[in-house]
N, C-alpha and C positions, 0 to 999 in steps of 0.2 A: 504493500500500500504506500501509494506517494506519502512523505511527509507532511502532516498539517500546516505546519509553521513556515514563517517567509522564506522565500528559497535566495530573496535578492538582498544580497547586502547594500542598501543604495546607500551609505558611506563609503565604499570601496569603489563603489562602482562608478562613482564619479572620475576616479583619476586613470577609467581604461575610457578609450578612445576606440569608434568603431575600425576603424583600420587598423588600428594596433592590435585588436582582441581576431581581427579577422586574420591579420599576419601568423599569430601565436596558434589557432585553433584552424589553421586549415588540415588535410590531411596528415603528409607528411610532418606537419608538427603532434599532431593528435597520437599518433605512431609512435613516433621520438619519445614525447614526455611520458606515454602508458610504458614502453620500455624501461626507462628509467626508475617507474614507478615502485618496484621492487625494491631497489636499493634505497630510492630517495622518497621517503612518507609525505614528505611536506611536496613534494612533486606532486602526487596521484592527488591530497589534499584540495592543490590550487587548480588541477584539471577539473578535479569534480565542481569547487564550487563555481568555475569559468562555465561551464555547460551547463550547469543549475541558473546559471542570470541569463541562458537563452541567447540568440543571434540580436535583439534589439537591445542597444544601448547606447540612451540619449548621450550626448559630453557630460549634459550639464541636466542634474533631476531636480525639475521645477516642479511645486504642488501646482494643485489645480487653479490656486487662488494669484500666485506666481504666473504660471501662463494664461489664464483671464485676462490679467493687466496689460500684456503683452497682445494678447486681440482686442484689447478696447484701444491700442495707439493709434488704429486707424481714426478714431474722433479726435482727436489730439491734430494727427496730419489735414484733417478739415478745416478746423479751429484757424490753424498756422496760414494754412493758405485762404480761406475768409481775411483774416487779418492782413495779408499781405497785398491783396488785392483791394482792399477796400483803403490800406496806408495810399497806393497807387493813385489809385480814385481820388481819394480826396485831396492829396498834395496837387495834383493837378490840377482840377476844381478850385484851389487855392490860389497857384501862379497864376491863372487866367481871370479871377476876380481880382481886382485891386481893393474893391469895398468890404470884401471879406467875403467868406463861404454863405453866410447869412444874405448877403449880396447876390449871389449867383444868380443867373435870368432862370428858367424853370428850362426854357426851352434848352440853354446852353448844358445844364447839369442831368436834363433827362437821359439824355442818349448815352452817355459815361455812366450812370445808374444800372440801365436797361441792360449796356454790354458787361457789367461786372455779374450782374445776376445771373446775364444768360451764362458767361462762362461754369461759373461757382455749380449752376445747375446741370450742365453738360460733364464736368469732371462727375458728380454725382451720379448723374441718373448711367452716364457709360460706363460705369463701375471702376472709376481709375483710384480707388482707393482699396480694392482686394488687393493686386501685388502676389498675382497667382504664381505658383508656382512652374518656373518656365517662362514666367514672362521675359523677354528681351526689353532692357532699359532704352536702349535706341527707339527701338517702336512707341512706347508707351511717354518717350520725351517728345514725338514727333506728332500722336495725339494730341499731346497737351500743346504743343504749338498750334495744332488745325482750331483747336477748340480756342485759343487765344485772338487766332485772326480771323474765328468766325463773331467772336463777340464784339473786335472792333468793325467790321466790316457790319454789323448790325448799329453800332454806334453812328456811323458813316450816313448809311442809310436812313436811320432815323430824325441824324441833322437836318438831312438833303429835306425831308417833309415838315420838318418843325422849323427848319431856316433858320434854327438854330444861330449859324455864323460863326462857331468855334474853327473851323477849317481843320481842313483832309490833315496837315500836320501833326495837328494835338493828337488826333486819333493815331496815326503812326509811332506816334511817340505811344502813348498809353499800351497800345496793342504791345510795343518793344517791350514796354518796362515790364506788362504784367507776365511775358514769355519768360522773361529772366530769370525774372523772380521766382514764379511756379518750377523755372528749369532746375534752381539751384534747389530752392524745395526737394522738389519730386527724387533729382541726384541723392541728396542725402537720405530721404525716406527709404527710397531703394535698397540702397548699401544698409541701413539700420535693420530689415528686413530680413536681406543678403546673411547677416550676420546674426538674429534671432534664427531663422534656418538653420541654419549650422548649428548653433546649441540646441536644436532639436523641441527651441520656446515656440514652437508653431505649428509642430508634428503631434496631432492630436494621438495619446497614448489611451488603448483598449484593454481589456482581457477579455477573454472570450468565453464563455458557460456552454462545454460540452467539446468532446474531446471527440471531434466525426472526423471524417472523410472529408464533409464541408469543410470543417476549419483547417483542416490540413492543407485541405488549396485554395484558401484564404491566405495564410500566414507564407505559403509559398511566392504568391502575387505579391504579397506586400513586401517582400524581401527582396523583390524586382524594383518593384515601383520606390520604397523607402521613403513615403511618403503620412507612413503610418506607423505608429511602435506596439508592436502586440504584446505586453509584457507576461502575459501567461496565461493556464488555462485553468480553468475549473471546471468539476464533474462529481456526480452522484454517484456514478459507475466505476467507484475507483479501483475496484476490484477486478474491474475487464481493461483501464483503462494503461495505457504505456507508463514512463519517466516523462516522456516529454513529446510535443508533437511536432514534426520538424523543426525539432530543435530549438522551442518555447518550452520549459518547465511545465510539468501537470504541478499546481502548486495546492490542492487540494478539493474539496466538496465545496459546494454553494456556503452551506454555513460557514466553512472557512475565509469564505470570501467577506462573510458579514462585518468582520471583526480584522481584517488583513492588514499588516501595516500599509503594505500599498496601495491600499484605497486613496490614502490624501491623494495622488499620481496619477489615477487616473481620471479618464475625463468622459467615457464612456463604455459601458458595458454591454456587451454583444452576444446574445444567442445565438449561440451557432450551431443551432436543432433541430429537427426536420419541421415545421409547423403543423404537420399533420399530427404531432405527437400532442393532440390539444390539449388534454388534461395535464402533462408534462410542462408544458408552456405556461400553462395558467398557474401552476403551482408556481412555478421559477418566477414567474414574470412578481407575482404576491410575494413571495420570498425576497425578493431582490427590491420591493419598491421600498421598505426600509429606510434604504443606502440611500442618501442624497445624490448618487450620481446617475446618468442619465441611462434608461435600459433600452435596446434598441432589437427586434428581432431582426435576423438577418437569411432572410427566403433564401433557398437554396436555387440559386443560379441554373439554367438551363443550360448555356455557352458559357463560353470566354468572355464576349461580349456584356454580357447583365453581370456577369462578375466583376469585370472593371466597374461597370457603370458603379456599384453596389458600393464598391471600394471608393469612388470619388465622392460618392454621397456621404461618406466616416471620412473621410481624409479631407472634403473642400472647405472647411471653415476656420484658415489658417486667420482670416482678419475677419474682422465684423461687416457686415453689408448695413450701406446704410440709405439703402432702398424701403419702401413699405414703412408699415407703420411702428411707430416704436417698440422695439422688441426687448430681447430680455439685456441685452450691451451693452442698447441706449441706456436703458434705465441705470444698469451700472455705473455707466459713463457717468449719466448724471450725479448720482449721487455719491461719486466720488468724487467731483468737483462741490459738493455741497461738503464735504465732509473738510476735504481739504480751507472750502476758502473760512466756514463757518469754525472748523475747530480751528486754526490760523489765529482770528479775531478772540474767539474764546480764550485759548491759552495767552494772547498778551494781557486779556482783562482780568485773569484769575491767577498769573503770577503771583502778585502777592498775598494773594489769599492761601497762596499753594507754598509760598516761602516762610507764611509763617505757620502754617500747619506743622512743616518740619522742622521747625525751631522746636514747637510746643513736644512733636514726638522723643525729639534729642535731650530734652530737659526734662521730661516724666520718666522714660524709662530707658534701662540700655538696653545697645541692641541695634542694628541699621535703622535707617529713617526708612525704607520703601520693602515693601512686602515683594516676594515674586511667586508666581503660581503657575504650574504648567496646567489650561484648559483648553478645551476643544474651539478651534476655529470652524473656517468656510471649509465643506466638505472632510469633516475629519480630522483637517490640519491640526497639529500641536503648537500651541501660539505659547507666550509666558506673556503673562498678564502681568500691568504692574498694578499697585496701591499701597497705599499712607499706612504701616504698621500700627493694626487696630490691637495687637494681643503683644502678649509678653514674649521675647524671641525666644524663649526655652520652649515653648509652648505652642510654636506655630504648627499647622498642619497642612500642609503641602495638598496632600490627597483629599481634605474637606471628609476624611473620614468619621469625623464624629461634627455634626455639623451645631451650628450657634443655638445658642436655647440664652432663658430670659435671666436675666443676672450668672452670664457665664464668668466665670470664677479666669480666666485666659485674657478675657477684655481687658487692656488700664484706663484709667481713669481719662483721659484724654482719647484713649480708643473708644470708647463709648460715647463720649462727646462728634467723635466723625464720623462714624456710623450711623448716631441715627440722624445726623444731616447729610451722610451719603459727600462729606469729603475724602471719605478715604478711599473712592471712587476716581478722585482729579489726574491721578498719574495716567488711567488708561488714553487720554487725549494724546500719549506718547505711542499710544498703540494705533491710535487712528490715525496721526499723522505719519506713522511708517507703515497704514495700509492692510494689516490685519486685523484691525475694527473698524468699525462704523461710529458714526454718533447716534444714530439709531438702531435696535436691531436686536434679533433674540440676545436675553443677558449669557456670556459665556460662562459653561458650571466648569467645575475643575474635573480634571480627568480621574475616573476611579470614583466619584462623590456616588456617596451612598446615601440611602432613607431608609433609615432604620438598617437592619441588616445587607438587603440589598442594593445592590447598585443601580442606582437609578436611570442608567438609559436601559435595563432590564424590563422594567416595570410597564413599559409601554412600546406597543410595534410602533409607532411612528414614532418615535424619539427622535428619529438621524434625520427626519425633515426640517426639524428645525438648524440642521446644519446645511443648506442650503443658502444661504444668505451670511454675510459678515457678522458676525456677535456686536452688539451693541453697547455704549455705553448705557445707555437708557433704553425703552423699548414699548410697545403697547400689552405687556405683560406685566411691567412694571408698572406701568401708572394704572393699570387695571385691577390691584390689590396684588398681584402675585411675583411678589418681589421676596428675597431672603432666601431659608433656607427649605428643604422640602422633607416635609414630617411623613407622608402618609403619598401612597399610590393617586388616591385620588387627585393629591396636591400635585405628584408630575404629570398626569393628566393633564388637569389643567391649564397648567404653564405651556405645556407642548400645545394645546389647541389653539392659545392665545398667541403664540408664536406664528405657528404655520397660519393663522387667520391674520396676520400683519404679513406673511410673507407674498401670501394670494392679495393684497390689498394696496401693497406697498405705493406712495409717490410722495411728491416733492412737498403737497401740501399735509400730507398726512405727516411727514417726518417734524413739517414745521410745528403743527401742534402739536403731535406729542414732547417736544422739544419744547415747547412754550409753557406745557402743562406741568413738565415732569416737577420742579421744583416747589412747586405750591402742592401738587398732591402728594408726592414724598414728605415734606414738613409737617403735611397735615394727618400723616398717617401714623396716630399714634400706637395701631395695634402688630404691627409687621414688626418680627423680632427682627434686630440688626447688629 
């Protein structure tokens, strides 16, 4: 029987290189070192565990939440080029009024409006912000030039009937500048790209559920194409099933997978079952919805043909499309410029409220001023949480194993004082501006925390939804009464429902009131043990 346990060391695995582990592990090396292996233990040792990490392996192992931020830069390269075409716009618009931009005739500034739009609209809607894989940079700079001199030659046109009177220069001039600009643009978005490729931040990584024939010429395609990482397999049948399947680890049963290290890693999970096997399917498909990551059946291919197809369908969504209506990205996008610009502003304002919290912690008791805690992030991830040392440092508890109750004898006197006004909460704004919180969003538990004797993501199958989304400093769980610690099943219950009912809900304005709210109904809540 395969092993249950992880088969991938991704600490080690970082510093093998696909070309280097494919030089060491071709035949004639595979030969050589099992040769060897007799005399030399630690030889047969590093052969085993080289063919246990399987033929995929990224440079560089990013979680999920790591290579998210890397498909949301396509908003970022939008942003950049809006900004640059619009600096264009208006400095011109500027040289050409003497009275000032407020000045401008309507007719003179329409047609420079009209052409900046249409461009901005045209890079958009022709998709020149995917950055497919394959694309030739010459081509995609020669689009952007078509799409520049079609904006001015619509500016041009538009003078001609508004009579305007800017003349054919300005427009030559504007069409030049905004070519340039987008050129030098687009050159370095390119190469930034170029180069997430290579680390492997763009190569959507899989494991597969079911150890067939399908996924065998699955995982063989994708060792062509290398445009996918199949990091391993999982199956119920382990009894029938190999070590590995072209040379992917079998890294154990579904339930193994529930609880895998590698889960933070990957970014999609793939049956790869007959669908005719319905009740097999409907079982796994329930099994696996758990896991906050995404479950995908994958129909068994007729040809060659529907197999690629199938394959570009898991492999095409190295950058975000920003087509159609706002989807799941956007919304990321957004709110991580909400997070950044709002926690920015926050943390200058709460400086010294946060400088002298840790004066007062330094002078009541010894011991460090900042608590650290290892709790579950986005998809799993192991984030360390910071906060204001509420307990005595002989006395901390790492793992939230025995959780807070009313006049805990751990609390000091100063620790009780910011808790229950939720300052010893301020430090996590260090977590959201390095991107593993949010200012809003399920509160993150610690890893291992338990109620009562068991451990609490036990206690309920939806637990791991609420790992969907960034952990919050605040959240609509919290201002909804269920904030603290969790006594009773019913109590993670309910925090899980209040969670995943913010996650289905989530936007800009909901984040703002809860945000608005949280501090008067935190103060006013005098029954939440803290």
């Amino acid at each position: 029987m395969a092993p249950m346990t992880s088969a991938i060391d991704i600490g080690r695995a970082t510093a093998l290189s696909d070309a280097g582990d494919t030089a060491r592990l071709d035949a004639p090396g595979l030969q050589a070192l099992a040769a060897r292996s007799v005399a030399e233990p630690q030889a047969k040792s590093q052969l085993e565990g080289a063919a246990r990490r399987g033929p995929f392996r990224p440079e560089v192992w990013l979680n999920a939440r790591q290579r998210h931020a890397s498909r949301l830069a396509v908003h970022w390269f939008r942003s950049a080029d809006i900004a640059a075409v619009a600096v264009v716009t208006i400095a011109l618009l500027w040289a050409m009024t003497p009275g000032g931009l407020l000045a401008a005739p309507l007719a003179t500034a329409l047609p420079l409006i009209v052409g900046a739009t249409l461009v901005l609209g045209l890079m958009r809607s022709l998709g020149l912000y995917r950055f497919s894989r394959g694309q030739r940079t010459p081509l995609h700079l020669a689009i952007v030039a078509g799409i520049a001199f079609s904006g001015g030659l619509c500016a041009v046109l538009l003078d001609a009937i508004l009579a305007g009177g800017a003349g054919l220069p300005v427009y030559i001039i504007w069409t030049a500048l905004v070519t340039v600009g987008l050129y030098v643009l687009h050159m370095g978005w390119s190469d930034l790209v170029a180069k997430w490729r290579g680390k492997g931040a763009l190569t959507p990584n899989i494991v597969l559920v079911g150890a067939t024939k399908h996924a065998e010429t699955l995982i063989k395609d994708a060792l062509k194409r290398r445009d996918l990482n199949v990091l391993g397999v999982f199956d119920d049948r382990l009894a029938r099933n190999p070590d590995s399947v072209a040379g992917v680890p079998v890294l154990g049963d579904a339930e193994a997978l529930m609880t895998h290290r590698m889960t933070p890693y990957v970014d999609r999970i793939v049956l790869a079952i007959d669908p005719k096997a319905e009740k097999r399917v409907r079982e796994l498909t329930s099994r696996l919805s758990a896991l906050p990551n995404e479950v995908t059946l994958l129909v068994d291919p007729v040809d060659a043909g529907e197999r690629s197809a199938a394959l570009n369908r898991l492999a095409n969504a190295p950058l975000a499309s920003l087509g159609g209506p706002i989807d799941d990205d956007r919304r990321a996008f957004n709110k991580r410029i909400q997070d950044i610009l709002i926690g920015t502003v926050a943390f200058i304002l709460l400086a010294p409220v946060m400088a002298l919290t840790a004066l007062a912690i330094r002078l009541d008791s010894p011991g460090p001023i900042f608590f650290r805690q290892r709790r579950h992030g986005f998809n799993h991830e192991e984030i360390v949480v910071w906060k204001f040392r509420s307990m005595r440092h002989e006395a901390a508890d790492a793992t939230a194993s025995r959780q807070v109750t009313t006049d805990d004898d751990r609390v000091t006197r100063v620790g009780k004082i910011i808790r229950s006004t939720s300052l010893d909460e301020l430090p996590q704004i260090f977590n959201v501006l390095k991107g593993e919180m949010s200012l809003v969003g399920p509160r993150p538990h610690a890893i291992g925390m338990k109620t009562g004797a068991v451990e609490s993501a036990r206690l309920v199958a939806e637990y791991a939804h609420r790992h969907r989304m960034k952990p919050g400093m605040t959240g609509w769980a919290a201002i909804k009464g269920s904030r603290g610690p969790l006594h009773t099943a019913q109590d993670v219950r309910r925090r899980v429902q209040l969670d995943v009912e913010y996650i289905e809900r989530q936007s800009l304005w909901l984040d703002l009131w809860i945000m608005f709210v949280t501090v008067p109904v935190l103060l006013g809540d005098r029954a939440a043990i803290r």
